[in-house]
C-alpha positions as a Python dict, from the first residue, in 0.01 Angstrom:
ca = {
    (1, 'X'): (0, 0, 0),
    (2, 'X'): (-161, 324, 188),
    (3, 'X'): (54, 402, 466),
    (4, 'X'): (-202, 436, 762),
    (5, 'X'): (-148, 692, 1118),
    (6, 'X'): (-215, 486, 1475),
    (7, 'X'): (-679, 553, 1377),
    (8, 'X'): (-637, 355, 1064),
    (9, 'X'): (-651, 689, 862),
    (10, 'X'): (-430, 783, 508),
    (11, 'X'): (-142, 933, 624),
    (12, 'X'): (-129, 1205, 380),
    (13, 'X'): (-520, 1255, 399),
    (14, 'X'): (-524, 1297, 809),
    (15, 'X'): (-190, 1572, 728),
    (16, 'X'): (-417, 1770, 546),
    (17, 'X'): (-666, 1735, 747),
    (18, 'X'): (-452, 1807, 1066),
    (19, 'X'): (-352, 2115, 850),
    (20, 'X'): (-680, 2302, 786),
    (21, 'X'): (-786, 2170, 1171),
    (22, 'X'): (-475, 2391, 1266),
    (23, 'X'): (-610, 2689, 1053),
    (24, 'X'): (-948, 2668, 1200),
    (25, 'X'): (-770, 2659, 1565),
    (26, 'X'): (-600, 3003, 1455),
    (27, 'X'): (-968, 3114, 1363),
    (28, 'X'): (-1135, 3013, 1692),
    (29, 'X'): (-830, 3125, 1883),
    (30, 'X'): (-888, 3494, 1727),
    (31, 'X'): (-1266, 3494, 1754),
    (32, 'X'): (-1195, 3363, 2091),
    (33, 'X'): (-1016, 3651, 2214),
    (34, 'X'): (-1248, 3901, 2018),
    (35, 'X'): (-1547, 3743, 2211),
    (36, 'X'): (-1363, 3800, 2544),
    (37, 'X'): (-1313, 4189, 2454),
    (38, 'X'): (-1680, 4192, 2393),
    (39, 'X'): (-1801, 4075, 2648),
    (40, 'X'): (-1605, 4317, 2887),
    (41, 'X'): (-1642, 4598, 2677),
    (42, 'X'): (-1976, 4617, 2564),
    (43, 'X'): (-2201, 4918, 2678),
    (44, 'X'): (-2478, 5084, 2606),
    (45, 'X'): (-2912, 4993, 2654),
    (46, 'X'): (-2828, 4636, 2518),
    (47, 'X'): (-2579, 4561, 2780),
    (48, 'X'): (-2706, 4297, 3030),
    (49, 'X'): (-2837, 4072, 2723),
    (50, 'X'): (-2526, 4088, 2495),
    (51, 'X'): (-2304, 4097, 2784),
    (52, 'X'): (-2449, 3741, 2916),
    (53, 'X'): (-2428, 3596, 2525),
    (54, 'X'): (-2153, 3716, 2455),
    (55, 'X'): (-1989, 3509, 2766),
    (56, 'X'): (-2208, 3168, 2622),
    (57, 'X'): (-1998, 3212, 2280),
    (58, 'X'): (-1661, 3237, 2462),
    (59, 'X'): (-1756, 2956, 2715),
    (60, 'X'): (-1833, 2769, 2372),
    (61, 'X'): (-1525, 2858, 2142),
    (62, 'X'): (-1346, 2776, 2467),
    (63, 'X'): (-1483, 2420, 2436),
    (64, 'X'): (-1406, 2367, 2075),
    (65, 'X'): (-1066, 2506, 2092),
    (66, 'X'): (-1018, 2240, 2287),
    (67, 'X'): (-1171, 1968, 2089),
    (68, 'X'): (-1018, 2105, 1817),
    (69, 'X'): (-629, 2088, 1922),
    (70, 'X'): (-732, 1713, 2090),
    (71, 'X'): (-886, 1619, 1723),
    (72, 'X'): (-539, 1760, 1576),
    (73, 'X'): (-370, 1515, 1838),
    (74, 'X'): (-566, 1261, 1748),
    (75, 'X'): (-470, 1267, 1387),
    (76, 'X'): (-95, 1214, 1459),
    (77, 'X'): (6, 1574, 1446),
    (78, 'X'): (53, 1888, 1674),
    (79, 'X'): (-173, 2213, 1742),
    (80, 'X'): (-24, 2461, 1710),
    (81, 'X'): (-70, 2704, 2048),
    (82, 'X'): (159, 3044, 1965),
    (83, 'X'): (-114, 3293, 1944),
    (84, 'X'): (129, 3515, 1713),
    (85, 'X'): (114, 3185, 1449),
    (86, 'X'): (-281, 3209, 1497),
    (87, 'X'): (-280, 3615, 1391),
    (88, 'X'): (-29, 3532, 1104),
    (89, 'X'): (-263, 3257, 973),
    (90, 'X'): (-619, 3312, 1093),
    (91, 'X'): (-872, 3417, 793),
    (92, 'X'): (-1072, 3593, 1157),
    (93, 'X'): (-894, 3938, 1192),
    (94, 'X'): (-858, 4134, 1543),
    (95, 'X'): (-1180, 4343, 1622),
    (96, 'X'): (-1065, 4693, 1673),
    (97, 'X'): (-1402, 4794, 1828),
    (98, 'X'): (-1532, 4619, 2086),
    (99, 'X'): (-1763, 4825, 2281),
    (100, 'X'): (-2044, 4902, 2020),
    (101, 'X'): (-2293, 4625, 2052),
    (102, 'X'): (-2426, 4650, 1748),
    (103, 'X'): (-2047, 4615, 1570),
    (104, 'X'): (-1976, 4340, 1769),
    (105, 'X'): (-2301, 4133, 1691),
    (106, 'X'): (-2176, 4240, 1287),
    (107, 'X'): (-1828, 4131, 1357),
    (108, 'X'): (-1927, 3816, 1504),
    (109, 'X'): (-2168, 3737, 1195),
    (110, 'X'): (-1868, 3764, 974),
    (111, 'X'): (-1632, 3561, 1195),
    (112, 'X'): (-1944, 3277, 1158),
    (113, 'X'): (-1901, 3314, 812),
    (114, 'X'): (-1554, 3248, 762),
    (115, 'X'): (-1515, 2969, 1053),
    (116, 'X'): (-1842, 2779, 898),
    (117, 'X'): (-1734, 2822, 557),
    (118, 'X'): (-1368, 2655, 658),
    (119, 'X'): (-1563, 2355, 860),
    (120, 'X'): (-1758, 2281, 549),
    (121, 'X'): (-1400, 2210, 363),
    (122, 'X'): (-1314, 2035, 675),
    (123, 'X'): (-1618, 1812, 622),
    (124, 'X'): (-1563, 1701, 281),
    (125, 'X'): (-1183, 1650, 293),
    (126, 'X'): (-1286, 1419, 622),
    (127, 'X'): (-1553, 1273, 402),
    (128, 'X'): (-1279, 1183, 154),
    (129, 'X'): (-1068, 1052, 449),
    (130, 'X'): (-1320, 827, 613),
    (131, 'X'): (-1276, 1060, 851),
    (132, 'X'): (-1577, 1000, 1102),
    (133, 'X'): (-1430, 1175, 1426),
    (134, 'X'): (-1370, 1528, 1229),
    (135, 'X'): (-1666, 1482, 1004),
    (136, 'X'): (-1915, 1406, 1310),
    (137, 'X'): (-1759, 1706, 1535),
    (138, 'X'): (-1762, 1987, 1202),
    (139, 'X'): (-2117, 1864, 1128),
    (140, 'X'): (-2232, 1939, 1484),
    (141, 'X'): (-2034, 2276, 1486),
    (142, 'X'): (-2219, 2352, 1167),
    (143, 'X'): (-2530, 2288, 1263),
    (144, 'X'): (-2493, 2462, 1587),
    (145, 'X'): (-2383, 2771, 1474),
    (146, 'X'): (-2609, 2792, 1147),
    (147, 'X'): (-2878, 2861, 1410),
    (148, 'X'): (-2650, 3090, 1575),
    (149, 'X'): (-2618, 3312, 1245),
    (150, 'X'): (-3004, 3298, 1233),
    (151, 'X'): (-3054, 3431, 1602),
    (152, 'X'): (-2741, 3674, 1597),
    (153, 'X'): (-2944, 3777, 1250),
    (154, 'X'): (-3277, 3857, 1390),
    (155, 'X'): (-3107, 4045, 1636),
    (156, 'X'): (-2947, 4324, 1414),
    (157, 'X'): (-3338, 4354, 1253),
}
């Protein structure tokens, strides 16, 4: 018989899961932080508009951090929350430059990549799972930040 955690999940299935939820926490934590330097840094002709987006995608990773460490909860198992674990095991590296707009908009295009490219493993392993509380919130991060590629996209043209 499956042994089943307090939602009625797999055990084993819901560790993994809770496991790659933590590695995307290290991701957002990273990009987090990256957005914040941004945002205070930026100067140049482009300031006032990248400035005030820049502070909507750290109000937003601020908000899924948060979902994301309750989700890991959820599951049975524990966020982690050392920021030194997140730099050891984020695939997101530190931004060294933070105060070209145009670098920033880059590095934030390939920080996208990687965190949207993680939730789409998250979405099939919670597929597998019968997952419906991780699958539902990766789907909606997906499709919320697909358009973001698109606009942070058009912007660099």
């Amino acid at each position: 018989m499956t042994k089943l955690n307090p939602i009625g999940l797999d055990l084993e299935k819901s560790k993994v899961l809770a496991e790659k939820l933590n590695a995307l926490l290290a991701d957002y934590s990273v990009f987090y932080q990256n957005v914040r330097g941004y945002h205070w840094n930026i100067k140049g002709d482009k300031f006032f508009e990248l400035h005030d987006k820049f502070q909507e995608l750290y109000e937003d990773l601020f908000v899924k951090i948060d979902e994301v460490a309750e989700r890991i909860r959820t599951l049975g198992h524990t966020p982690h929350h050392k920021f030194s674990k997140y730099l050891k095991d984020a695939d997101v590296k530190e931004s060294t430059e933070v105060a070209d707009g145009v670098q920033d908009v880059k590095d934030t295009l390939d920080s996208l990549k990687i965190i949207i490219t993680l939730q789409r493993e998250l979405l099939h392993l919670s597929d597998d799972a019968e997952d419906e509380g991780t699958n539902a919130l990766m789907s909606d991060y997906i499709r919320e930040q697909e358009k973001l590629v698109w606009m942070y996209s058009a912007y660099l043209k």
